[in-house]
N, C-alpha and C positions, 0 to 999 in steps of 0.2 A: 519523432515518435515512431514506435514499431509497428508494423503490421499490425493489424486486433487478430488475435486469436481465440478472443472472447467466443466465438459465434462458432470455433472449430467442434465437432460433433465429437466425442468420448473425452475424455480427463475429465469432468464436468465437475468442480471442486464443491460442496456441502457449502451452506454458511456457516457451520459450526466452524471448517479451516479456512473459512474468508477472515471471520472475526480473530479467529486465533492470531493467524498472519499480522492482523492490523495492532491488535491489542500488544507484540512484542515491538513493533514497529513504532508505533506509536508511544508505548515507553520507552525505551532507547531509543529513538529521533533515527539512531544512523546507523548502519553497517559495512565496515570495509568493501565485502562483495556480497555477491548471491550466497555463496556458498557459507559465509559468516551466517546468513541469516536461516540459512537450513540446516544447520550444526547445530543454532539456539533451539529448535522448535521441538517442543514437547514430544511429536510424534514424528514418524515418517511419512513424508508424502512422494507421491510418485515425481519425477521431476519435472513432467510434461503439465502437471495439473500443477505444481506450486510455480509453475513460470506464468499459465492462466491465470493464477491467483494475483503476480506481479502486473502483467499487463492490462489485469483492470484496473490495478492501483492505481496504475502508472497512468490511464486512458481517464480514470474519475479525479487525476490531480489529486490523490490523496500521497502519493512517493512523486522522487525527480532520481534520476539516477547524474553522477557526478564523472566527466570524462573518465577517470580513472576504473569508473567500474562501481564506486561506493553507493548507498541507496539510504536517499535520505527521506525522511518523514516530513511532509510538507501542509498538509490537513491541518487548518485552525480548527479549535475546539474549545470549547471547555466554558465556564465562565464566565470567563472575563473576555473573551471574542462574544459570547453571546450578549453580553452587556455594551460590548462597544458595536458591535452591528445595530440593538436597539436603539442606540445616542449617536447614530449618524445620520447625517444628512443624503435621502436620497436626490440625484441628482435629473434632473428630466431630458 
């Protein structure tokens, strides 16, 4: 895991480009590299605040990034995770 740079003072990214980030990410599962993934994004963000925006991903286990550099979407969601976290057994 990288450094946190969550906590560094300026880039300070909105939740409006937190959720945006996640919401492409989260529909496409994966992107080649970094740079695939701020090609796709609606707007333009600074590159210091959309790397912030990665390394909380990356720090909250919602991305993994793949040797090669690729970044994958790794956050259960949806449904049918919430349906099977309620029909599991917790363990003590």
């Amino acid at each position: 895991m990288r450094t946190s740079t969550i906590t560094d003072k300026g880039h300070s990214p909105n939740l409006d480009t937190i959720l945006m980030i996640e919401g492409i990410l989260s529909k496409r599962h994966e992107f080649a590299s970094k740079n695939k993934l701020r090609l796709s994004l609606p707007k333009q963000l600074q590159y210091k605040t959309f790397n912030k925006i990665l390394d909380y991903l990356e720090e909250s286990n919602k991305i993994a990034y793949n040797k090669d550099g690729s970044i994958f979407w790794i956050f259960a969601q949806g449904p049918k995770f919430e349906r099977l976290e309620k029909e599991s057994v917790r363990l003590k």
